[in-house]
Structures are given as structure tokens and as C-alpha cells.
Steps between C-alpha positions, in 0.01 A plus 500: 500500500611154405282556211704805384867336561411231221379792276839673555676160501328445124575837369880475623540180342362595191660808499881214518349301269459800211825712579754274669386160376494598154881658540628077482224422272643414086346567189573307203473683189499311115423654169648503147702760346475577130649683220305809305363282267406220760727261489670367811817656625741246655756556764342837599624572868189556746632634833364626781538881480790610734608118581751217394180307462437414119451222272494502176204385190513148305531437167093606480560799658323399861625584829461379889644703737386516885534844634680575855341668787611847604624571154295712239220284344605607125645307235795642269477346172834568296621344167798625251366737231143554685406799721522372890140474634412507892116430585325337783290162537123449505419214662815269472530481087663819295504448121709767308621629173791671483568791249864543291746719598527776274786362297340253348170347413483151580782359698378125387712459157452231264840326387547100394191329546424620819488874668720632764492797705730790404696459784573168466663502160896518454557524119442728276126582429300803406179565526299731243301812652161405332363895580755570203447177272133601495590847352669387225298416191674237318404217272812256666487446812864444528532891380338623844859408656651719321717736751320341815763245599864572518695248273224423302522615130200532311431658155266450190664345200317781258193713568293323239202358680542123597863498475670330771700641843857402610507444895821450607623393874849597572638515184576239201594196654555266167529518158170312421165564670496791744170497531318488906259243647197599568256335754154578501298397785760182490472420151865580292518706161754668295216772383252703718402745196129292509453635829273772625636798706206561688514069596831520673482540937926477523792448298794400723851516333766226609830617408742290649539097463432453836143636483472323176725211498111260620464563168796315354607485149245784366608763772821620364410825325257611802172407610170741513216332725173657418189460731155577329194622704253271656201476659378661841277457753163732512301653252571507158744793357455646152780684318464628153789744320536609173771742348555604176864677378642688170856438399764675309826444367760693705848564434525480176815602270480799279516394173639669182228681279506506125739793437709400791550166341575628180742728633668245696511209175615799263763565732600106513424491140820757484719351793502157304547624162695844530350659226533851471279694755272638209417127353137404532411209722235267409354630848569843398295462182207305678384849683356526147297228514096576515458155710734628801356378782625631881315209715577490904498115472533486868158740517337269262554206645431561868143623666319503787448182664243374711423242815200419700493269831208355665568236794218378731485290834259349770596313797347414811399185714445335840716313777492191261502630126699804357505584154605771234408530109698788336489612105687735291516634141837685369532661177770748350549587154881579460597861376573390110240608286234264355453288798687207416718534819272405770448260783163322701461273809234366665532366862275335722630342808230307768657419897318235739616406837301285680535423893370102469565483861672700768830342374409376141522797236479463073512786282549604137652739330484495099575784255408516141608736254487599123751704330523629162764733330535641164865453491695818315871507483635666759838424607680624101444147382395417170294703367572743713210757522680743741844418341345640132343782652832629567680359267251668166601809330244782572509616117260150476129507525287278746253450153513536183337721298159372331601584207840298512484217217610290752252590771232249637224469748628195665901653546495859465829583717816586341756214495773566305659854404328685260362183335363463092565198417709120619723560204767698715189790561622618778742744654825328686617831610251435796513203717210270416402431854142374593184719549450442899126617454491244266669218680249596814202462281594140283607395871259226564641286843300387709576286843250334733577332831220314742638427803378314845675524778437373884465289761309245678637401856401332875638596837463299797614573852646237756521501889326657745650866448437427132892566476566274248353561122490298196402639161474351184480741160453407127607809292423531091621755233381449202516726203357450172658752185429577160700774275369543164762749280370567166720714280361697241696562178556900455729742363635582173623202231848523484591204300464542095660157459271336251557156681386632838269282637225764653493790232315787593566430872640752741833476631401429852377137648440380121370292475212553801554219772359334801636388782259380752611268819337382808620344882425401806674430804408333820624493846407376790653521800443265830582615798486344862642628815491446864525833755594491843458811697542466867590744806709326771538618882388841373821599338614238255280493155552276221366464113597181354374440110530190345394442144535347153396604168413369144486746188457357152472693224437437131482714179432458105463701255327487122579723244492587157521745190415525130572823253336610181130562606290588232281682726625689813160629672450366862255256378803356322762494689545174596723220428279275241495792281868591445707329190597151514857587443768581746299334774663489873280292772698450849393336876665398741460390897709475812444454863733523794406393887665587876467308795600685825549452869539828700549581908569807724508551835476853678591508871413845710599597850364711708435724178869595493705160385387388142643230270361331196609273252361295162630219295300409168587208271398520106469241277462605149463334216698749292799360622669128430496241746854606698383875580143469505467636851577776630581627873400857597592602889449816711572618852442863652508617857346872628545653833233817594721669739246719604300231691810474749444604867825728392323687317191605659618853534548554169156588453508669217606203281237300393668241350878324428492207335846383327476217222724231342413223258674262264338292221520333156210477202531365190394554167375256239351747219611244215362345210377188583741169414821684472695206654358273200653534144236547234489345168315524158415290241469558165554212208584253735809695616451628861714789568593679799287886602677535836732298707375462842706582830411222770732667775289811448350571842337825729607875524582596891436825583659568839410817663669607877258863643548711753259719638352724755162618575492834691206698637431790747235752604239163553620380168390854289815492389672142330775418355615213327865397418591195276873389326528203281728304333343289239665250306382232215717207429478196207318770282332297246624637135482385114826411340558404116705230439765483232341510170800338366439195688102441574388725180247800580216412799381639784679632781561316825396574835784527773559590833775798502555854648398689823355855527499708786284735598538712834351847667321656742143570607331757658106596609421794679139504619294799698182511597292737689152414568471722842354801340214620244727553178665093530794411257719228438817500344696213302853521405694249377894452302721205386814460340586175309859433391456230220800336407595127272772326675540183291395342151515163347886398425475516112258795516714842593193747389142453399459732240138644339547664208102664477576633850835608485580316811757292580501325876864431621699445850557801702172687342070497516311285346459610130704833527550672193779499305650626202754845404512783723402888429784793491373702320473657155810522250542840449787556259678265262805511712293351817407228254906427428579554831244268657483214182903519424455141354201440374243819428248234384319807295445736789432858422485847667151501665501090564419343802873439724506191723758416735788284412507270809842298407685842333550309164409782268144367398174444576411108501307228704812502722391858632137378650470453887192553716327792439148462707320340801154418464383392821390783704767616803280684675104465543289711705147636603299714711097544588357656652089469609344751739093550589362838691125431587353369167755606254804260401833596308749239389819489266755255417835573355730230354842513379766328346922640496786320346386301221582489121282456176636457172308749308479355088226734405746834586769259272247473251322864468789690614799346375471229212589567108168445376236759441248453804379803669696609820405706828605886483788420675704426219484909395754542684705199391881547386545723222816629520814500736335575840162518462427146671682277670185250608341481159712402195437664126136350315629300236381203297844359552624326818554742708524264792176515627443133378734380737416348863551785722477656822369789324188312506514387834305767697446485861110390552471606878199705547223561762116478422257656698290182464205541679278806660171534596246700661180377682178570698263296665148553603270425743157406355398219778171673478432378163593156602859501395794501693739709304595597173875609360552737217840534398676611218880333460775602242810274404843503350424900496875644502781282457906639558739327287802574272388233266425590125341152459092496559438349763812453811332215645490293195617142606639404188932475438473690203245806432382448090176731572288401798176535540509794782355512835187756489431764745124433621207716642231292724158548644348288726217386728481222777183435693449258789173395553 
């Protein structure tokens, strides 16, 4: 019996010990939380589910937190931007990594020398949706922003292949350089067109000075922070794509054809003469001729043109060593015919990061790239191949005939009109433009570029929490260039002088020349900085950065040219074989260097309270001793309202954050030594080249945002809200001097005039992911009010005569300016009426301009601003969607509100001189109310050689830049994880009242660019 109490006394006490024992018992529970990509996540809150207990991660991501008894055994991991995550312990340790919310797909974004988390940031930054970046097939990577971040303006100078993009951040901000900073895995450039799509992880755009005022006096303009890919842990990944493309000219003018045009010139022929309605014209009596050509120069010139892409990657690695090697060949010949328009690059790129210890880390990250173009003219200047092509009378011949006297193997194209003979042989009647087809083909410039760019850096991590982190970084770019430009003598010999010094010789580059030049330029960029991330008492987080900089950078240049080669095959062209006469031979050097010291500090609260601020000081040595440094401060302060106890019932908001920030950058995008007066010497007698301006000293750029970041439905739906004020003070400018007193040098650099530039900002983001068909939607619109508020005291206007621009108080930079359009003089009484005191020649059928100051004529007095260029209104919209294995995306981009002066409708449709025209001008003014927007065809003035707003079209339009269909399969049977076929079609429709070529030309004044083409596109990625 006794026996069988201590049995029963065992099992009871046991039976405490597992169920009631256990109830006061405490588990203590670590772990480490990371992001997608598995990196830590610090300041995560980790609570016990249904409790007030919690604690939150360090700045490594790791956790302690002891659980309490009678309370569910389950942790709650939650973090801004990240889906909330509940799961339960195994055996005291839970590691975890947390997925993004739908809006977005990394909430970690990298801004000035460090990263942040999205929450945590108060200015003005925008991340790029890389799902859409890698739809895009561009050659610039700056291009793939284009209409994916509101306020950010972005358009390709011309569509010739290797031309340059304009990137704009809030509007022109100075009358100098404009141009943005771009960072690249912490190494600063002015240029990312070396840079391979496929290579880039993140672009993050910081738009206001307070996200970019840590970088000082190169931050004014905007600053785009690019992250490449790296290395990852596990087994190595292959990629390999390849796409090939056709292109075509698109929107292209129709042209006059042969008895068009010799309609139209019989009819000026008549208008500027008044003979009799039955006298013969000279155009009249050419429809005789049996050489009549009718040539669609426009047809000949362009054809179809062709690209090809092929980019591959491996990466892979352990716990200690990462690494990535990535390659990629671009080609594209341009859509002129003869393939002298076209563009190469070669990129190979190799990333190393190396875990020395569990807090020592090296890595390496270095780019090289090889870029050649055969340079054509594309933007109307000299010679102008698209300019000709619409500028030659169709009645002319692309060759001449073989049996022409004047006909040979080596220049068979028509050059002059009708040509016999240089002893006046040819026909004036006809405008002697150049052959285009013949400018493409004796077109022989070609431009190389080698460029390295990278990194080599350290990172070490102090304290026990590893909370503290130094890093040390050497960046280089250096770029190596050659351009050879040899040009051929052609055309017809118009000179019978018998004293001419190249007889026999054709009009055009005679005699044959060569120019050839080569550069280099190194920087190198030292960087060290000191990162302090730290969570205090589970609710106060901090991220202090200290650093300091060095960037040196030095240039020179060697070039020369000789003319008169004896021989011009490619074995010849080079410089020892050109004449001895009328040789040029140039170099020169220069260097420039900035020393910086930087800090921020970022202080969070509880995830609701946020404040951060930077001060950076520049020393450059563009700038005399008395304003060699520069100052550059920012504060900004955020408040997520939707982490308040208040508003826990408000479940269906997901997040309300409001924003404020304040900040100045600077700008120092000058020549180097413009504080020092430069001299010459020639026969002993030194004379002055340009007086120097010792007081000259830093643009500010001071930039006060507002903002609010909005988002319901678990953040499906986001919006984000931005208004600026942006203004740039001590803008450096050139001024001349009195000729009178110091003679004729260069002009002096100054420190005069403000511009403003103000708007607002708007991104609308949805996403559903929930179902089988998944889409996401990207919206985004700015305005920009652009606006000079002050010049230099002796300088009232700046004035360009090539652009017809003039920039003024009260105006935009470089608005247009010159007589304004009313219309077309009908009668000779209008004329009277409207020119009572001076008629100035005006006729019945001439252009009538406005007479501003009611004097009775048209003068220089009548001008006044008659265009904006800078954009008002900028806008786009994708939109990327997947059901199963198919995938549809399209972007559409926009511009609305800005002005281009149009000189190619001046010159085709409205100047004296016998070019051909587009059909339009069949309906020009002949007689009293036929036309009142195209004046009589004369080869008078007929004021259409008069600055206008008549040529001042509105050059708003919207591009369907981007769509593209896709399907992947699934062939992990045959060892490969999946392979994409898509096919991808750009610039395809394009809405736009302009009659110029191309809307979203970047050039002031439209002389004939080289137009964007539309493009078709096949393609294939496989990952192995």
C-alpha cells in the first residue's frame, strides 16, 4: 500500500511539474531577422503575439526577447514596407526573413554613402521600379528613367546611335552646367552612357538638397545613386540574353515631289517678278528637260536599321567569398543608309566580396568598357545630312548618269544643279544644296572611348553589436579617347579662277583634311566614412555618418590636323602624309582637386518621430583663396501618423507619413582657374586672354519640400505627394568687358542672377499580386514653373543669336524671343492700315506681325517673349502585368507645355530661296483669303526670314515608349531553369502637333534632327 502512495505521489508530482510548473517557467528566444536579399533588417519590432512585450533588432538585425508565461508562445515580426510575419520558436532561437509589402520591392534604399530604410527617409527620394527598367531596351542607362519618376526629365538629344541623353531633376537650375551627379556603387560621374543595363540592381533618385546636400558642391542639379549587382551566396547562376531589333524612321514630313516643286517655284517665280501669267518660268521650261529627276530624298536617305544585344553573367559563392563576372556586346547601325551612323560597346564588369572575418569584409567592383561610334551629323549642324535631305530639290538625281562628262567612279552623286562644267555650268534657278547620300557616304568620323571604372574598398565593424562601421573606398574613372575625322574632298568644282589653289577639286572640304585628336582623363575618388547604427531602449534608433573625401582629377589632350593628302585611302589617312602647309598641332592639360568633410545624423522614434540633418564642407580648387570653401546644410523631419495608438482603427490605411526638409547644394561646373587672369606671350609682349575674378565663389541651390506619402488596402494602393521651391543664388556667368578699355579677350566669370524653379509631384502606385492574372500600375506627373529672377547689374538680357533665345528677369531660362504672328496681310489696305509709317516693302500675301508699341512699323522694338522651352508639365504611366507564364508591359511618356523653335519649317516652308518645301505650302496665300497662316511663295522677303512665333510650335507630345510581350518556360528537365522569349516594340505611335521630326529633340533650335526611330525586338533570356 505504502508502495502504491509513492507511485501516486510520483505521478502527481510529475504530472505539477509538466502542466503547472511549466505555466511560471520562461523561454528566451534570439534569432536574426533579414531582408529578401539577406541582409540584416534593423529596428524590426519582435513582440510577443497578443502582448506589450517586444523588443526590437540591432543594427545586425539580431534580436533577444524572453517570452512571458500564459501568453501565446509566437513571435510577431513587423517592419515598415514588409509583410507582418507571426511564427513560433523551435527550441529557443527563430531566424527569419521577411518578405516586402506589395508596394515596393526592397524597403532598404541606398542614398549618401550609406542605405536607409524607406521609412526612415524625410526628403525627397524616389526609387526606380526595376520590373520596368528591365523592359526597356536602351543603350543609356539614364534613358530607362524616362517617365518612371515624377520630376525627373529625361530625353535623347537625337536618335542617332551614341548620341547623348538630357536628365534633368526639377528643372534648370543655372545657366551653366545642368547636368546630374551620378554615383555608382560610391564612385561620382557626370556620364553613365558606358554602363550596362542588364549591370544595374537600383537607381535611387534624390531630388531634393536635403537628400543630396552629403554631397555638397556637385549635388545641385540632382543626384542619381546607382547600385550594380553583386555576388550571392550558393551555387553559381548563369544568365545569357540576346535580342536583336529593326528600326525605321517614323514621322517623317511629306515632302514636295518634282512637279509639286515646280509648280510651287513657277508660282514664286511669278509672285516675285509679276510677269504676265502666260510668261515662261525657268521652272516652267525645265519640265522639258530629259535629265528631270523626281527623287524622295527623304526615301533615299533613310533604311532599315538594325541592333543586336548579347549580355552574360555568373555569380555565386560561399559564407566567406561572393563574386559576379558579367559581359555584354551592343551594336546598332543607325537608320541612314550606308552604315556610317552606327554605334558599339563592349562591357565587362567582375564583383568580389570577401568576408576576411566575421567583421572584416573587402570587395571589388571594376567595370571596363569600349565604345566606338561612327559619328554622322545629326542635330542640322554642318554638313547637315538630314538638313539637305530636306532642303534638295526633287528635280535632282542621287547619281549621275554614266555617261555625264563629268561623271566618275570615285564621286558619282549629283552636287550641283544640272552641272557641265566650273565655268558658271550650272543652273542657279535651283538651289545648289548638298547631295545628303553623298555627304553620308564621304562621312568618315570615327570616335573611340576606353573607359575603367570602380572601386576597391574595406569595412570593418567595432563593438560588440558590431554597431559601429568603418569603411574605406578608393574609386577610379578613367577614360581614354581617340576621334579620327577624315574629310574627303567631293562634289562638283565650282571655282574657274585660274589662281585657285586646288583646281579640279570639288567644292566641298577642298582641300581633303584631317583632324585627328586624342585624351584622357583620370579621377579618383577617396572616400572614408564612419557608420553608427544603434537601437536604444527599443524605441530610439540612430544613424550617424561621418566622413571625408578626396577627388582629383586631371585631363590633357593632343591634337592635330594637316590638309592636302595626296592619297586619301585608309592606309593613308594619317597625319605624316598630309601637306606640310597650313599645319595646326594643339595640347593642352589641366587638373582640378576637392577635399571634403561630410556628417548626418538620423534620429527615429518609436518608428513614428524622424529627423535628419547633413552639413558638408567643399574645398575646391576652382575657386581663389577667399571662397574656396563651401558650406552645404540640410534638415528634414517626417511623422508616420499611422503608427499612432490613434489610429489603430483606421485599418484600412496602411500608411501616413508627412515630410519636410530644407537644404542647400552647390555647384562648381567651371573651368578650372577662373579666379586667375591669364596671359600670353608673344615677342616679348605678354598680353592679357582673360581677366580673372578672385571674389568668384560657389552656386547655392536652396531647395524647401513638402511631402506626403499615402497608402491603403496593405499598401496596394500608394501615393506620393511632393511641392518644392527651388532656388539657385550667385549663378556663376561670363561677362565681356568693355572692349574700349581692355581691347577684345575672353569673358569673365561672375557670380550674378537667381532662377527659380517650383511645382508639384505626384506617384500613384497599384499593385495586385493576390490573384493569377498580377499587375502593377505606375503613374506619375509634375509641373515645374521655371522662372529668372535676377541678372548681373550691367547685364539686363543674355541674348543667343543661333538659338533665338534671349534669358531676361521675369521669364525661363532661354525663352524665345523675337516678332509675334497675326496673321497674313490680305489686302493692300490692311498693309496701310497696319504699317501707316513705315510699310518697310510689305505686300498683299506677306507675313503680318504684331506691332507691340503701336508705332506704325515693324522693328526690333516689337520683339518680346515668344516661347518656353523647359517642359511645364512631364508625365508617365506603366504598366507590367504576368498571368501564369505570359507577361505584358507598356510604358507611356509625355511631355505638355513646352516650345521649340522650329528653323527647318523657316527654311523649307518659308525662306526666298529655292529649297524644296513640305506639301503644305499648296495651300499657301494666293489671293485675298485663301490663307491666313501661310504667306504668298516668293523669292522676295515675304517675312518668313524674320524671327517669329510662326516658327515657334508647341513640342508637347506623348510616346508610347515602351511595350512588350513575353513567355517563359519551364524546361528544368533539361537542366535549365527557365527561358524568356519576348518580343518588345518602341517609340511605336507618338501624338504630337509638332511638324518638326522628332518632339523630343533636346536641342533650342530644330535645323533637321536626326529622328527618334520606331523599333521592333525579339528576344531570348535563359538562366541556367
Amino acid at each position: 500500500m505504502k508502495k502504491n502512495r509513492r507511485i501516486y505521489a510520483t505521478l502527481v508530482f510529475l504530472f505539477l511539474a509538466v502542466t503547472g510548473f511549466t505555466s511560471y517557467a520562461q523561454t528566451r528566444v534570439t534569432g536574426k531577422v533579414t531582408d529578401e536579399t539577406n541582409q540584416p533588417l534593423p529596428g524590426v519590432v519582435v513582440m510577443q503575439t497578443n502582448t506589450q512585450n517586444k523588443t526590437s533588432t540591432d543594427g545586425n538585425g539580431v534580436y533577444v526577447l524572453t517570452l512571458q508565461p500564459n501568453s501565446a508562445q509566437t513571435l510577431t515580426f513587423t517592419y515598415i514596407g514588409y509583410n507582418a510575419t507571426t511564427l513560433s520558436p523551435a527550441g529557443g532561437s527563430l531566424n527569419i526573413s521577411l518578405k516586402p509589402a506589395s508596394q515596393s520591392l526592397s524597403d532598404v534604399v541606398v542614398v549618401g554613402y550609406t542605405s536607409q530604410k524607406k521609412a526612415s527617409i524625410t526628403g525627397s527620394v524616389a526609387t526606380v521600379d526595376m520590373n520596368d527598367l528591365q523592359k526597356t531596351r536602351i543603350v543609356d542607362v539614364a534613358q530607362a528613367l524616362q517617365g518612371q519618376v515624377a520630376g525627373v526629365f529625361v530625353a535623347a538629344n537625337t536618335g542617332a546611335p551614341g548620341d547623348g541623353i538630357k536628365l534633368r531633376i526639377r528643372g534648370e537650375g543655372t545657366l551653366g552646367n545642368n547636368d546630374v551627379l551620378y554615383v555608382i556603387d560610391g564612385v561620382p560621374t557626370r556620364d553613365i552612357s558606358f554602363l550596362n543595363q542588364s549591370d544595374v540592381k537600383s537607381m535611387t533618385v534624390l531630388k531634393d538638397a536635403a537628400a543630396g546636400a552629403i554631397y555638397g558642391s556637385r549635388a545641385a542639379n540632382g543626384v542619381v545613386v546607382i547600385t550594380t549587382f553583386s555576388g550571392t551566396k550558393g551555387k553559381a547562376n548563369i544568365n545569357v540574353e540576346y535580342f536583336a531589333g529593326f528600326h525605321q524612321a517614323t514621322n517623317l514630313p511629306k515632302m514636295l515631289n518634282a512637279d509639286q516643286y515646280l509648280t510651287i517655284k513657277d508660282r514664286a517665280w511669278h509672285n516675285t517678278l509679276g510677269n504676265a501669267a502666260n510668261a515662261v518660268s525657268p521652272y516652267q521650261a525645265a519640265r522639258s528637260r530629259t535629265d528631270l529627276a523626281d527623287t524622295d530624298w527623304l526615301g533615299e536617305l533613310f533604311e532599315t536599321g538594325k541592333s543586336k544585344n548579347l549580355q552574360a553573367s555568373v555569380n555565386g559563392g560561399s559564407d566567406q567569398v561572393q563574386y559576379l563576372i558579367s559581359t555584354g556586346y551592343y551594336k546598332q547601325d543607325g537608320i541612314v543608309v550606308q552604315d556610317h551612323d552606327g554605334y558599339e560597346r563592349f562591357n565587362f564588369r567582375s564583383n568580389v566580396n570577401a568576408n576576411i572575418t566575421d567583421r572584416f569584409k573587402v570587395g571589388t567592383n571594376l567595370q571596363l568598357s569600349f565604345a566606338k561610334q561612327d559619328k554622322l551629323s545629326s542635330s542640322g549642324d554642318v554638313p547637315g545630312v538630314i538638313r539637305h535631305a530636306l532642303l534638295r530639290p526633287p528635280v535632282l538625281g542621287v547619281y549621275k548618269s554614266v555617261t555625264d562628262p563629268t561623271y566618275s567612279a570615285a564621286n558619282p552623286y549629283t552636287d550641283l544643279p544640272f552641272y557641265t562644267s566650273n565655268n558658271n555650268g550650272w543652273d542657279k534657278n535651283f538651289e545648289f544644296s548638298s547631295n545628303p547620300i553623298a555627304i553620308v557616304n564621304f562621312t568618315n568620323d570615327k570616335r573611340k572611348t576606353f573607359q575603367t571604372f570602380g572601386n576597391l574598398y574595406a569595412e570593418y565593424a567595432f563593438l560588440s553589436d558590431k554597431s559601429l562601421t568603418f569603411r574605406s573606398s578608393v574609386g577610379v574613372d578613367i577614360s581614354f579617347s581617340h576621334n579620327k575625322n577624315f574629310a574627303q574632298n567631293y562634289g562638283d568644282d565650282n571655282d574657274n579662277n585660274p589662281d585657285e589653289l586646288y583646281p579640279g577639286k570639288g567644292r566641298n572640304n577642298k582641300p581633303n583634311n584631317l583632324d585627328e585628336n586624342r585624351g584622357e582623363v583620370m579621377n579618383f575618388t577617396f572616400t572614408n566614412t564612419l557608420n553608427y547604427v544603434k537601437t536604444f531602449a527599443q524605441k530610439h534608433n540612430v544613424n550617424f555618418l561621418l566622413g571625408a573625401e578626396n577627388i582629383s582629377s586631371k585631363s590633357s589632350a593632343i591634337g592635330g590636323s594637316r590638309q592636302n593628302f595626296n592619297k586619301s585611302t585608309s592606309g593613308f589617312q594619317y597625319l605624316d602624309y598630309g601637306s606640310l602647309t597650313n599645319i595646326y598641332n594643339s595640347g593642352s592639360a589641366s587638373e582640378f582637386n576637392l577635399v571634403s568633410f561630410f556628417g548626418s545624423g538620423t534620429y527615429n522614434f518609436d518608428n513614428k518621430y524622424f529627423a535628419t540633418a547633413t552639413l558638408r564642407a567643399d574645398g575646391s580648387s576652382r575657386f581663389g583663396p577667399s571662397n574656396k570653401w563651401g558650406y552645404f546644410p540640410s534638415a528634414s523631419a517626417g511623422w508616420i501618423i499611422s503608427n499612432e495608438e490613434f489610429m489603430k482603427d483606421a485599418q484600412w490605411i496602411s500608411e501616413l507619413k508627412l515630410r519636410g526638409s530644407w537644404g542647400q547644394a552647390g555647384n562648381q561646373e567651371i573651368p578650372n582657374n577662373t579666379y586667375q587672369t591669364l596671359v600670353s606671350e608673344s615677342g616679348g609682349i605678354v598680353n592679357v586672354v582673360r581677366y580673372g575674378n578672385p571674389d568668384v565663389k560657389w552656386e547655392t541651390t536652396t531647395q524647401t519640400n513638402f511631402g506626403i506619402d499615402f497608402g491603403v488596402l496593405k499598401n496596394r494602393l500608394s501615393l506620393t505627394a511632393d511641392y518644392f521651391v527651388k532656388k539657385t543664388d550667385d549663378i556663376l556667368l561670363t561677362v565681356g568687358l568693355p572692349a574700349v578699355s581692355v581691347g577684345v579677350i575672353d569673358r569673365t566669370y561672375v557670380n550674378a542672377g537667381e532662377v527659380t524653379n517650383k511645382g508639384f509631384e505626384f506617384g500613384l502606385n497599384f499593385r495586385n499580386q493576390e490573384h493569377a492574372f498580377k499587375y502593377n500600375v505606375n503613374a506619375n506627373i509634375a509641373t515645374l514653373t521655371n522662372r529668372v529672377n535676377k541678372l548681373q547689374e550691367f547685364v539686363k538680357n543674355i541674348n543667343d543669336d543661333r538659338t533665338h533665345t534671349r534669358t531676361e528677369v521675369g521669364q525661363p531660362i532661354n525663352s524665345y524671343f523675337g516678332l509675334v504672328f497675326d496673321g497674313i496681310y490680305q489686302t493692300p489696305a490692311e498693309v496701310s492700315s497696319h504699317l501707316f509709317t513705315n510699310a518697310n516693302g510689305a505686300l498683299p500675301g506677306d507675313i503680318k506681325f504684331k506691332d507691340l508699341n503701336g508705332d506704325g512699323q515693324i522693328n526690333a522694338d516689337d520683339r518680346t517673349t515668344i516661347g518656353n522651352p523647359v517642359p511645364k508639365l512631364t508625365y508617365g504611366f506603366a504598366f507590367s502585368s504576368s498571368f501564369k507564364k505570359f507577361d505584358f508591359s507598356f510604358l507611356l511618356q509625355g511631355v505638355q507645355g513646352v516650345d521649340r523653335y522650329n528653323d527647318l519649317k523657316q527654311i523649307i516652308n518659308f525662306d526666298s530661296r529655292p529649297f524644296n518645301s513640305m506639301t503644305s505650302v499648296l495651300d499657301s496665300w494666293n489671293g485675298p483669303g485663301t490663307s491666313n497662316t501661310l504667306p504668298r511663295v516668293t523669292f522676295n522677303n515675304n517675312g518668313g526670314g524674320n524671327v517669329s512665333s510662326v516658327f515657334v510650335e508647341d513640342a508637347s507630345y506623348l510616346r508610347l515608349k515602351n511595350i512588350e510581350v513575353g513567355y517563359t518556360f519551364d524546361v528544368k528537365k533539361i537542366g535549365v531553369k527557365n527561358v524568356r522569349l519576348y518580343a518588345s516594340g518602341q517609340n511605336l505611335f507618338t501624338v504630337t502637333d509638332y511638324t518638326g521630326l522628332d518632339p523630343e529633340s533636346t536641342s533650342l533650335i530644330d535645323q533637321g534632327t536626326y529622328p527618334q526611330s520606331k523599333a521592333f525586338i525579339l528576344g531570348l533570356k535563359i538562366n541556367l
